[in-house]
C-alpha positions, 0 to 999 in steps of 0.5 A, spaced: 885 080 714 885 083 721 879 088 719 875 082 715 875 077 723 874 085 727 869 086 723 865 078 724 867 078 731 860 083 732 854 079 732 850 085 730 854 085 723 854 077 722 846 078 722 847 084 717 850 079 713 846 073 714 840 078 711 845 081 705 846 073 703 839 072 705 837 079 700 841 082 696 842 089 694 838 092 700 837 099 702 839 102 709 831 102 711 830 095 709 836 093 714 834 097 719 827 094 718 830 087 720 834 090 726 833 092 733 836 098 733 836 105 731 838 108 724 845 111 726 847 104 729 845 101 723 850 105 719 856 105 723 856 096 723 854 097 715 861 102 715 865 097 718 863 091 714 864 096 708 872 098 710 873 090 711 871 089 704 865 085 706 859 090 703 860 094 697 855 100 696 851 102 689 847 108 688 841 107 683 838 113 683 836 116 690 837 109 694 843 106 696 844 099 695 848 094 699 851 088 697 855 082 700 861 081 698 863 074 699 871 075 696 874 077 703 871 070 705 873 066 700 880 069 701 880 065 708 878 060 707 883 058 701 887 060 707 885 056 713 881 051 709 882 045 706 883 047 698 880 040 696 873 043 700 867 044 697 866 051 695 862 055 700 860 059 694 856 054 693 850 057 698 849 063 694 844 060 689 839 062 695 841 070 694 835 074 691 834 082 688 828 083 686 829 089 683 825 090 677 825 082 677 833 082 675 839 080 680 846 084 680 852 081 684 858 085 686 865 082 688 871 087 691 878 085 691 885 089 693 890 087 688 898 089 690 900 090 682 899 095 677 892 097 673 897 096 667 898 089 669 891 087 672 888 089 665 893 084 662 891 080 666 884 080 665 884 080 657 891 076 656 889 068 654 895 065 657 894 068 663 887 068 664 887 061 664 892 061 670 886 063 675 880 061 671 879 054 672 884 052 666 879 055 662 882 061 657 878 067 654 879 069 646 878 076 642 881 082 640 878 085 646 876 092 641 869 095 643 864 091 639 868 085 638 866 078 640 870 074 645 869 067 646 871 062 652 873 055 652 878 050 655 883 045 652 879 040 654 873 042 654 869 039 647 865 045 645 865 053 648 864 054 654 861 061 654 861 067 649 859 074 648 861 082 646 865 087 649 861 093 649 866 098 653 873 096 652 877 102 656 884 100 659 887 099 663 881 102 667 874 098 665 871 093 660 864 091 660 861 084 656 856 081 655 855 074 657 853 068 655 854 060 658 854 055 654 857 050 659 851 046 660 843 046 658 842 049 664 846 055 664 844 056 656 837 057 658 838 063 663 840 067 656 844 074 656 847 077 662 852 083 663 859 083 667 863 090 668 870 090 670 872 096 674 880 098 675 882 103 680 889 105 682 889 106 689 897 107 692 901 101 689 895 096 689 889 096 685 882 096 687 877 091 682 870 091 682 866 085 678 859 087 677 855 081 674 847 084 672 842 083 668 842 077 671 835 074 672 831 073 678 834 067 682 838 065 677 842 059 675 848 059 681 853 057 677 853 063 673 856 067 679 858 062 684 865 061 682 867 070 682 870 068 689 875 063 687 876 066 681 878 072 684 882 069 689 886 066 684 887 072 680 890 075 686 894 070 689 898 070 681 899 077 681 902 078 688 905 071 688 906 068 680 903 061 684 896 057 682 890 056 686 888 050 687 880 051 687 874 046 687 874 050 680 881 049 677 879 042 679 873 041 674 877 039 668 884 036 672 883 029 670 879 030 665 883 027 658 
């Protein structure tokens, strides 16, 4: 976490972040644009954010996109503030890409476990509903087959959708379809990539949630960081994470 508050005591590097949260997916000269400083400048704080974690970079052609990941932050918070606070996550319904009218959101977390466990991890039921809110996730996990998300005491499904890469221990790719609320069902289809890579004794997980529509319902992709977050914490320590999420259903009969 000392890179993550290095890389935030720079305010040249907050206000790259305040323009990633306000634009997503924004290439060097689009930043550079908003700043007062020249390209190099722009390009060493941008790398200083990226070894803190807190911007992920994606080539789409011959540009360059950068993205804020929010996860680092996430993780201090579930640190330092209280659980039972409102998610800051929340606030990231405001973020926009407005290439070829569709959003991509792009969460990087660092896990000390195995790529063998982390995919078990994602694809186990059991445990999958240890870090994602209770709610549990279904399916043969072979590339063409369905899988479906639900909670025990939830009423109907809660999502569903088709596993279109299944790779392990090294990458799965589903689409993905809410079904959680009128709201969430309206936004259609979208897509979420799991990316394992080995990186000493730890792991390096990219969650890539596209295809999403341009300003797109915030609950599709504002519950990542808390999920995520809960997902490293079960894997390093074996403990839950008390999250606003995993609170969703705790009362509920």
């Amino acid at each position: 976490m000392d890179e993550v508050f290095r890389a935030l005591a720079d305010p040249t590097r907050r206000s790259l972040l305040d323009e990633l949260f306000r634009e997503d997916g924004q290439t060097l000269s689009a930043l550079q644009g908003r700043l007062p400083m020249t390209r190099f400048g722009v390009m060493k704080h941008l790398k200083q954010l990226e070894e803190a974690g807190l911007v992920v970079t994606r080539r789409r052609g011959r540009e360059k996109l950068h993205f804020l990941n929010p996860v680092p932050i996430r993780l201090v918070h579930d640190r330092w503030v209280s659980k039972y606070a409102e998610p800051w996550a929340a606030g990231l319904s405001g973020l926009k890409n407005e290439l070829e009218e569709q959003m991509e959101k792009v969460f990087e977390i660092y896990i000390k476990t195995t790529p063998e466990r982390l995919w078990e991890a994602i694809t186990d039921p059991e445990i999958r509903s240890k870090y994602n809110f209770g709610a549990r996730v279904d399916s043969a996990f072979t590339p063409g087959s369905r899988y479906e998300q639900s909670h025990p005491n939830g009423k109907t499904l809660l999502g569903e959708g088709e596993n279109l890469v299944v790779d392990p221990p090294r990458r799965l790719v589903q689409t993905m379809r809410a079904l959680w609320s009128e709201d969430v069902k309206r936004e259609g289809t979208s897509r979420i990539t799991w990316d394992i890579e080995a990186v000493g004794d730890s792991c390096r997980l990219t969650v890539t949630h596209d295809q999403l529509r341009e300003a797109a319902h915030s609950e599709l992709y504002g519950g990542w960081p808390m999920i995520l977050s809960g997902l490293k914490t079960y894997l390093e320590t074996g403990e839950l994470l008390t999250t606003p999420g995993s609170l969703m259903y705790a009362y509920r009969a």
